[in-house]
C-alpha positions in Angstrom: 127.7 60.4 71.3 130.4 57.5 72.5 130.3 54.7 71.0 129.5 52.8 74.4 126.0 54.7 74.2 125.4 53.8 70.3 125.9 50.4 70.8 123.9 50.6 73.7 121.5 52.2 71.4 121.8 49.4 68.6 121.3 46.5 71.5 117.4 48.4 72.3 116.7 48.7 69.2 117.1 45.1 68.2 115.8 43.8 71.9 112.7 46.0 71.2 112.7 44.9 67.3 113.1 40.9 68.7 110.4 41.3 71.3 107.6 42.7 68.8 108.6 40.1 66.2 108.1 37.7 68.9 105.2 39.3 70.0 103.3 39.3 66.9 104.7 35.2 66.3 103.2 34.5 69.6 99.7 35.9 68.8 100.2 34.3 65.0 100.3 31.1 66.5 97.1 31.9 69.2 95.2 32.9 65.5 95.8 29.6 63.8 95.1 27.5 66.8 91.4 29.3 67.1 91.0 29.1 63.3 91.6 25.6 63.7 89.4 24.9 66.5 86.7 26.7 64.8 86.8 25.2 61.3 86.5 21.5 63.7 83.4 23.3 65.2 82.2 23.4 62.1 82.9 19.9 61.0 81.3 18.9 64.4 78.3 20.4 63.5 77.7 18.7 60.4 78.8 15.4 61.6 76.1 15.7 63.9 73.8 16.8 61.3 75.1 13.2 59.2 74.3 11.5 62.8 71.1 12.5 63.2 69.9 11.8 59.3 70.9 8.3 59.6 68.1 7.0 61.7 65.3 8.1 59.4 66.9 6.6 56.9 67.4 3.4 58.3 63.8 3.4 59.5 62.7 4.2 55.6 64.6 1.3 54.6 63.4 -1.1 57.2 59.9 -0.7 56.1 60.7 -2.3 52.6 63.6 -4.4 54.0 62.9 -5.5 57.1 64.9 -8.9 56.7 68.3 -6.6 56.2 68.5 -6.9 60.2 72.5 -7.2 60.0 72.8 -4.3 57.9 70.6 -2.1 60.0 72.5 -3.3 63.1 76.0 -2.5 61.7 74.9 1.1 61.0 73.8 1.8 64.3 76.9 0.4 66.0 78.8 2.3 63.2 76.6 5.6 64.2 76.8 4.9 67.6 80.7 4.9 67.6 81.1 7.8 65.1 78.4 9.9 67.3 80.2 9.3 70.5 83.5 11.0 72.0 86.6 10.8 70.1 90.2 11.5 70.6 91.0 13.7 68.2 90.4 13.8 64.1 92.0 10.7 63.4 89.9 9.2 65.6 86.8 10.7 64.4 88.1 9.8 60.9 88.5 6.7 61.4 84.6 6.2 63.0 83.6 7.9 60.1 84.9 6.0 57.8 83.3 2.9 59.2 80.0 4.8 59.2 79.9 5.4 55.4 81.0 2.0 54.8 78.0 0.9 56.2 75.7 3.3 54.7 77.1 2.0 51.5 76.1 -1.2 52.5 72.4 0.6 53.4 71.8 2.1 50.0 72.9 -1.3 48.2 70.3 -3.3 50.1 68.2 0.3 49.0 68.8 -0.4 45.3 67.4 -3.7 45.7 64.1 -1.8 46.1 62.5 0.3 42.9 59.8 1.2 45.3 61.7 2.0 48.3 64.6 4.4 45.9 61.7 5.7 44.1 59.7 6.7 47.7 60.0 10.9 47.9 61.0 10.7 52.0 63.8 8.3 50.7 65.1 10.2 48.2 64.9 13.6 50.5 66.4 11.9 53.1 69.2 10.8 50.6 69.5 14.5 49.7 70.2 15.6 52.3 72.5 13.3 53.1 74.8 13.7 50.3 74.1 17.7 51.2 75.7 17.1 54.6 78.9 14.9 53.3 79.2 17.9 50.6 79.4 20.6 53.6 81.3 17.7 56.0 83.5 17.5 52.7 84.0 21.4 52.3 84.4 21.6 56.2 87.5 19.0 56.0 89.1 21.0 52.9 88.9 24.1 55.3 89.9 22.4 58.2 93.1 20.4 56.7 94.2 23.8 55.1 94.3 25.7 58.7 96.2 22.3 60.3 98.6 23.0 57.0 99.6 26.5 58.1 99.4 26.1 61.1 102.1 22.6 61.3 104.2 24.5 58.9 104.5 27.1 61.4 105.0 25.3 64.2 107.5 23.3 62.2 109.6 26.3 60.5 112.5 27.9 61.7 112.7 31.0 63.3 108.7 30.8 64.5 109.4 27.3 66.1 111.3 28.5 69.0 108.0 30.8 70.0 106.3 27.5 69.5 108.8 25.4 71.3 108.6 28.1 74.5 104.5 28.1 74.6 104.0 24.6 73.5 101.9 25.0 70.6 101.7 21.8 68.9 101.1 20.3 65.4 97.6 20.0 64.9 96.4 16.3 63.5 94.5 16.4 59.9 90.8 14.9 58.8 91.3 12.3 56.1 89.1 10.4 54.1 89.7 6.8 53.9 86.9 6.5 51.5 88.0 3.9 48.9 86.1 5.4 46.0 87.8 9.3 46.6 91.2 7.5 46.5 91.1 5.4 43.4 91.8 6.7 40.1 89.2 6.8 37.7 89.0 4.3 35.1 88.5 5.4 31.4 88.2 3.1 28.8 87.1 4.4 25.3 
């Protein structure tokens, strides 16, 4: 063999080596897009769930506050944004967070009642609740750890330039602007 036809040889192999490396980026990137379409599926779903939970308990609440009119409007305009279409997850973040906000205002105009917190469809429907925004919670952890992988992908160098060339983009993350999950606990002894 001449060495014209090795190095002929060694330019294949590393063409051939390049194209499966990008190859196997390309399809990478297709698997953490789809895992991070599904896991907002998911999310989807339970916000949904959360959606359609709030009416009965407003309507369990009404009955033994039925002078809280303002709060009762505010979480059905705050439902009624967070149900509808949004932009993306910091959009639907955002709406969410206005949502709990007033459902924190709904179970403080609740606590004002023995009766009403002591009623078993209030407390089920309170269950259930706190269920969903457990799951909705879980579903955000999953979610935010796929966006992760996936932005540090898109972001790191050599897999970028696959990126770059088929447009795959950072994903955005679901955050909790909950004050209560961002303040630090206070201890006192």
């Amino acid at each position: 063999m001449t060495a014209g036809v090795i190095v002929l040889i060694v330019i294949a192999v590393i063409v051939v080596i390049a194209l499966i490396w990008g190859i196997a980026t390309y399809n990478g990137f297709v698997r953490l897009r789809n895992l991070v379409q599904e896991a907002w599926r998911q999310i989807d779903v339970e916000l949904h769930r959360r959606h359609d939970l709030i009416p009965n308990l407003v309507e369990s609440v009404k009955g033994y506050a039925a002078h809280e009119r303002g709060v009762f409007d505010e979480v059905a305009r705050a439902r009624a944004a967070a149900a509808g279409p949004a932009s993306g997850p910091a959009e639907q973040a955002a709406q969410e967070n206005q949502l709990t906000q007033a459902l924190g205002r709904l179970f403080a105009v609740a606590e004002a009642y023995p009766v009403l917190r002591a009623s078993e469809n209030f407390q089920q429907l309170q269950a259930e609740l706190t269920n969903t925004e457990d799951r909705i919670a879980a579903g955000r952890r999953f979610y935010n750890a796929n966006v992760r992988e996936l932005n540090t992908k898109v972001e790191t160098f050599p897999p970028n330039i696959i990126a770059n060339m088929f447009t795959f983009e950072r994903a955005e993350y679901f955050e909790v602007e909950e004050p209560s999950v961002r303040a630090a606990p206070e201890v006192s002894f």
